[in-house]
Each structure stands twice: as C-alpha cells, then as structure tokens.
C-alpha positions as CSV (number, residue, x, y, z in Angstrom):
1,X,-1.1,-7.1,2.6
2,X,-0.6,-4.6,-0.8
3,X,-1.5,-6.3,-3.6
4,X,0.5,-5.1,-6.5
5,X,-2.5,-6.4,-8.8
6,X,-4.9,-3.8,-7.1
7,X,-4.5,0.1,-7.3
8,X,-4.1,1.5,-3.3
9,X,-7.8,3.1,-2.7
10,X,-8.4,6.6,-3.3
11,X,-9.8,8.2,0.3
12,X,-10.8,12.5,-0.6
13,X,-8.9,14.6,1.4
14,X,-10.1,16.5,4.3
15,X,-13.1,13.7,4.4
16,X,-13.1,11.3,7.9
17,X,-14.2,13.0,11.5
18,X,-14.6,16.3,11.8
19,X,-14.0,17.3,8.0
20,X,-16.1,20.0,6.7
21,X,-18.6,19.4,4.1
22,X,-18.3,17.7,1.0
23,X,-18.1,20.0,-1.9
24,X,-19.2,19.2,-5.8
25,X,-15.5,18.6,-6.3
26,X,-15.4,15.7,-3.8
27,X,-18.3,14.3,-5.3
28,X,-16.5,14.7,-8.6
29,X,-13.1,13.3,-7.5
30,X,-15.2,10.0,-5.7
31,X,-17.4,9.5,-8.7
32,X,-13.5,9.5,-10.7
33,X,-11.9,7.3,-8.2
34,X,-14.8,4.8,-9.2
35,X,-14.4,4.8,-13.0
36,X,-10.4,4.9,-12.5
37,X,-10.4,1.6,-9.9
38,X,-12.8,-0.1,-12.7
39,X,-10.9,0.1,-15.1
40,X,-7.9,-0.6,-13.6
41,X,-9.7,-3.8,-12.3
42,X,-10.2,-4.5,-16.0
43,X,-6.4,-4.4,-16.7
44,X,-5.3,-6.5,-13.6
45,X,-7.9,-9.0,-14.6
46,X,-6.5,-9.1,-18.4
47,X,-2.8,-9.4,-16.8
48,X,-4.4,-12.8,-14.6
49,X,-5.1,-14.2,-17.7
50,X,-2.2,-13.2,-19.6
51,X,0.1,-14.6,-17.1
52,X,-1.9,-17.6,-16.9
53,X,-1.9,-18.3,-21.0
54,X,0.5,-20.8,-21.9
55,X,2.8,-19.0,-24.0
56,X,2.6,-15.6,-22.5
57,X,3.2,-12.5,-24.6
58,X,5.7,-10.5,-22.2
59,X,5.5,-7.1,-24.5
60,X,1.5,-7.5,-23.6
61,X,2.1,-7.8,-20.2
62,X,4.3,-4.9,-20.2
63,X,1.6,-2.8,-22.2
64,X,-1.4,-4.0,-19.4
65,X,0.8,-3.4,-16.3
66,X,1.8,0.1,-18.0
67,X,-1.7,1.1,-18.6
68,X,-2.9,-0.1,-15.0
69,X,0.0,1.8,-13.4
70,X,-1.1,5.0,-15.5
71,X,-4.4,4.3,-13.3
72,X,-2.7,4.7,-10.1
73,X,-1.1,7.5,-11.4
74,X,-4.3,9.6,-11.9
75,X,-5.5,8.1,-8.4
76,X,-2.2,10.1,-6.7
77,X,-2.9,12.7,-8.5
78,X,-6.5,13.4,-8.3
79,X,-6.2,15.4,-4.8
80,X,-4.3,18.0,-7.0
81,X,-6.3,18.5,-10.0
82,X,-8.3,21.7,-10.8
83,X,-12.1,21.1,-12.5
84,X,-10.9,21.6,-15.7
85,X,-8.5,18.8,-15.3
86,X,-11.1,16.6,-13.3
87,X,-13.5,16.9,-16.5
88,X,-10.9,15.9,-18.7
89,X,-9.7,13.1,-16.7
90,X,-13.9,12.3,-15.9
91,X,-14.0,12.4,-19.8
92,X,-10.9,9.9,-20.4
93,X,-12.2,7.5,-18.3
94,X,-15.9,7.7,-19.5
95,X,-14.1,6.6,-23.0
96,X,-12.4,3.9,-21.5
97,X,-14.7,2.2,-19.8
98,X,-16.8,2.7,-22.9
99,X,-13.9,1.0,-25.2
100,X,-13.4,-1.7,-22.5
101,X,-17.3,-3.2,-21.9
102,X,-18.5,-2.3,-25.1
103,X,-20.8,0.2,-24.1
C-alpha cells in the first residue's frame, strides 16, 4: 500500500540484473536519494505531530506537506540531473539536514 506520508523509493536506473557498472554518478545520485528520503522523513514526522496537536495550524500543514512534496520532486528528477546539478542538489540537502538535526 502507497503511503502518502512516505516519498516512493528512489531505485538508479540501469541498476538490477544484468546492468553495467555503477558509475561515480550512481554513487552520487544513491548517496542523494539518502539525504532527500531523510529529510523528507523529517517533514512527514513534523506533519504526524501537527495533525495530531489539538488545535492544528492548517497553513503549517500546508508549508510541511509542500516542502516534503518538493522532496519527491527531486527524487523524480534525480535520474535526469547533470553533475553540476547533482552537487547543487547534494549541497541543498547537506544544509538541510544540517538546519533540521542541528548539526
């Protein structure tokens, strides 16, 4: 079952049986998909808990499902990116994650 809470995974193309060789770009886009799906696990936990509050800010919602889905974007889109635009997107999510634990 899809759950709407959970961006769809990220599988490389050309990976699975009979695919050639992974090349520094796969490892790039795989390392990506990890930061991406961790921070969109940080804004599907944060809508939980909105929903759950009693008194439940709707605009916040909004703004947490709106970033999350800007997650899944860059999953769909990753297969398409150039290096350039993989070490920007790498970059974008290294500050997020930072902003989001702390770190």
């Amino acid at each position: 079952m899809h759950d709407p809470e959970r961006p769809d995974q990220y599988v490389p193309a050309g990976t699975g049986p009979g695919a050639p060789d992974s090349s520094g770009d796969d490892d790039t886009r795989a390392r990506i998909v990890e930061k991406i799906e961790q921070v969109a696990a940080w804004y599907a936990e944060r809508i939980r808990g909105e929903r759950r509050r009693p008194g439940t800010d709707p605009g916040r919602v909004a703004r947490l499902l709106a970033e999350r889905a800007l997650c899944v974007d860059a999953l769909r889109d990753l297969p398409e990116m150039t290096r350039e635009e993989l070490e920007r997107l790498e970059a974008d999510y290294d500050a997020r994650l930072s902003e989001i634990t702390g770190a």
